[in-house]
C-alpha positions in Angstrom: -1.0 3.1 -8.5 1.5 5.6 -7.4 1.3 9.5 -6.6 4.5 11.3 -6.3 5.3 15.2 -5.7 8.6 17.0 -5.6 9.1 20.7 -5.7 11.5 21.3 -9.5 14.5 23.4 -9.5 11.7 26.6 -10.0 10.4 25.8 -6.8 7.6 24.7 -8.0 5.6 21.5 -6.1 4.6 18.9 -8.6 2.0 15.9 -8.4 2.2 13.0 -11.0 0.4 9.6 -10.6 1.5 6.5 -12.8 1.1 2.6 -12.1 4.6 1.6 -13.5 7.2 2.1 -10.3 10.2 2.1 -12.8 8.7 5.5 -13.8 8.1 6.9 -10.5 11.8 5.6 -9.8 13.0 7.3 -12.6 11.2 10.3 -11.3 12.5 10.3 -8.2 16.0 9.7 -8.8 15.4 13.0 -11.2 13.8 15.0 -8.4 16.8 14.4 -6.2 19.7 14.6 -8.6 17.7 18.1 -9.5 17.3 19.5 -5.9 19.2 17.8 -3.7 18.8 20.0 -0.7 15.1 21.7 -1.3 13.1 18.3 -3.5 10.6 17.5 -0.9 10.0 14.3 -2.2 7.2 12.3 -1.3 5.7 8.9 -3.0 2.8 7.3 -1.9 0.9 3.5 -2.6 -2.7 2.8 -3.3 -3.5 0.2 -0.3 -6.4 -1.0 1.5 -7.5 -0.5 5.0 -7.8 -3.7 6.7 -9.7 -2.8 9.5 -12.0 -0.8 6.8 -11.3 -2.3 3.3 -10.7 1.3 2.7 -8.2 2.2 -0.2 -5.8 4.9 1.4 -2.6 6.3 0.0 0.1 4.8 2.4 3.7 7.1 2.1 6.5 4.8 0.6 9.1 7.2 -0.3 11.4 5.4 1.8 11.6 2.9 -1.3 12.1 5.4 -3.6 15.2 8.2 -1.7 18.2 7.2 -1.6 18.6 6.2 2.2 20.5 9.6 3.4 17.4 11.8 1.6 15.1 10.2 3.6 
């Protein structure tokens, strides 16, 4: 599961969760092309905790931005 928030063209910050990572890709690439100065983007990964087993949301917008947005 993925959670991904941008801020649109409006500026206004948005928060959408899906499992595929095509989709979050696709969203992504949109936020940028959209706002390439002001997008905020930020993705994050269900994962667990090993010390705790915990599930945490760990950031991996570095795999979504392209590598000079980041």
């Amino acid at each position: 599961m993925f959670k991904i928030q941008f801020r649109t063209p409006q500026g206004r910050m948005v928060t959408a969760q899906h499992h595929d990572r095509n989709e979050i890709q696709r969203l992504a690439n949109k936020a940028v092309a959209d706002c390439p100065e002001t997008h905020e983007l930020r993705v994050r990964e269900i994962a667990a905790d090993e010390a705790s087993g915990d599930f945490v949301w760990a950031d991996c917008t570095a795999y979504f931005a392209p590598a000079d947005q980041v």
